[in-house]
C-alpha positions, 0 to 999 in steps of 0.5 A, a space after each residue: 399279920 407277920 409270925 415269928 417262929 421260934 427254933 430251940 435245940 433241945 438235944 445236940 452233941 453239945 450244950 450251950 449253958 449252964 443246968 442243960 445236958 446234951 447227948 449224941 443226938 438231935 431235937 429241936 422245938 418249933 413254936 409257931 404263935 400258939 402252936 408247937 411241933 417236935 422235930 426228932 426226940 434225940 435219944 432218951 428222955 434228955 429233950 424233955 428235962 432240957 425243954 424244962 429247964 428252958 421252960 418250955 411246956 411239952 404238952 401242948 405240942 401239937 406234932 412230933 416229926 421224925 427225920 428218919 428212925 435210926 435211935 439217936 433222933 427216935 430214942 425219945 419217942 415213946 416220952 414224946 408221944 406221953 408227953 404231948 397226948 393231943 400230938 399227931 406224928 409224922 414219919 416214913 413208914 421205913 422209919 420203924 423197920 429194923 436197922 443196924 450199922 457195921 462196926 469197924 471190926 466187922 460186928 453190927 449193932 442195933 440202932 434202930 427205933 424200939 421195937 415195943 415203940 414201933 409195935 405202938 405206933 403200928 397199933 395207933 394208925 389214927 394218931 399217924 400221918 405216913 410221909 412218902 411225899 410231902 405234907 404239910 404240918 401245920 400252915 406253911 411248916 412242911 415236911 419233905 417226904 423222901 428225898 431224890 439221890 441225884 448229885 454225883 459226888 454225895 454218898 448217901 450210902 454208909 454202914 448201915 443194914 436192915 438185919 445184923 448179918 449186914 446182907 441187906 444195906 439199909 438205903 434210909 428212904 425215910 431220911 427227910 427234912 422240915 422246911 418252911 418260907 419265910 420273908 427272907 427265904 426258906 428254913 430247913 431243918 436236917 436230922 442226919 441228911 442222910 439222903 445229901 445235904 445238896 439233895 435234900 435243898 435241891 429238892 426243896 428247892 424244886 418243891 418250892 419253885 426256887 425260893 432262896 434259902 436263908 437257913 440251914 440248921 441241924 445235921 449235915 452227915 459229913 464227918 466221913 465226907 472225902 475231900 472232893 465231897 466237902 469241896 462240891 458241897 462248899 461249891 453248892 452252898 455258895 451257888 445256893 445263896 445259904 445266908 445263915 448256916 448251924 452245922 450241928 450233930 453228925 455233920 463232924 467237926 472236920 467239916 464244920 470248921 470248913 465252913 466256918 472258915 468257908 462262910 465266916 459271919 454266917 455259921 453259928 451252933 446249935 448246941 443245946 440251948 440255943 435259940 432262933 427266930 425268923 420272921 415269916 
């Protein structure tokens, strides 16, 4: 029997209408027939008050995945987990170390998960499922687990450090992404991308003996990307076949007008109220 799942942003850099709110961060809503997963929380308890106004009842979710643990997709968690108590989560175990990122005079800031949220989560191994690898989430709906760094053009580095002398750089290997297949080939949702955007859908690629992908949705980490970078990022999407792209939240507006001019008729937003659906 076909299934419909149903994509919702519930936190982004933008909105898409009237009575919702956005911040700099990320959250989107999965419902699956009867079930219900959280991907990312953005960074307060906005993907809530928005999942209200849209109607949509938070506490029957049943997972809440975290792509990585910096505080603009990991702010929300402790809301999350109060909000959908049956919920089992998903993340790295590197998600709830320290992190921080190097300002432009030199300074650093915290921009980690809460502590007090972590200490939690620590306390509570039952409710957790650690993702080194991947697994599945609920039937046909997985996540990717770490991420191999292999293209050669893709900085998967950045400012960013495990202490606030910014000695220790912080290499995010809790960076992953959710994919699951459908009729028309693979969906995959991206927090930051922080491991590549090429990286990550080779890799899912390879997980998923060569499906092609019908959608790539979420953040794209390509605000600071060189122009060499945006050009063989380009060049793999168009080698990949991506027939539906939602560049969103730090991909960066530079290079989301790229490929809104790269791939006309095959872009669209992921603002704060959007909605998707995909048949599998």
């Amino acid at each position: 029997m076909k299934e419909t799942i149903t994509i919702t942003t519930l936190v982004e850099n933008s909105v898409h209408a009237r009575g919702l709110q956005a911040e700099h961060g990320l959250s989107f809503h999965l419902q699956a027939g009867s079930r219900s997963l959280l991907f990312d929380t953005g960074q307060s308890d906005l993907f809530l008050r928005n999942a209200r106004q849209l109607h949509i009842n938070l506490a029957e979710t049943e997972a809440i995945v975290l792509s990585h643990g910096h505080n603009d997709h990991s702010g929300g968690l402790r809301t999350a987990r109060q909000t959908a108590r049956r919920a089992r989560l998903f993340l790295h175990r590197a998600a709830l170390a320290p992190k921080f990122a190097r300002n432009p005079d030199g300074s650093t800031r915290a921009i980690g998960m809460d502590a007090s949220t972590a200490k939690e989560i620590e306390s509570a191994p039952e409710e957790v499922v650690w993702t080194p690898k991947p697994v599945e989430i609920m039937e046909g709906i997985f996540v990717s687990g770490e991420i191999p760094r292999q293209t050669p053009f893709e900085d998967t580095g950045g400012p960013f450090y495990l202490d606030s002398a910014a000695t220790q750089p912080d290499t995010l290997p809790d960076d992953q992404a959710l994919f699951f297949d459908t009729a028309n080939g693979l969906v995959v949702l991206l927090g930051c991308a922080h491991s590549g955007v090429i990286n990550t859908l080779e890799y899912i690629r390879r997980l998923t003996n060569g499906r092609p992908i019908q959608a790539l949705l979420g953040g794209m980490h390509l605000a600071a990307a060189s122009h060499e970078r945006m050009e063989n990022t380009l060049a793999a999407f168009r080698r990949l076949g991506i027939r539906f792209l939602g560049p969103s939240h730090c991909t960066g507006f530079p290079a989301q007008a790229q490929l809104w001019n790269a791939f006309p008729g095959h872009c669209t937003t992921c603002a704060v109220g959007t909605t998707m659906r995909f048949l599998r």
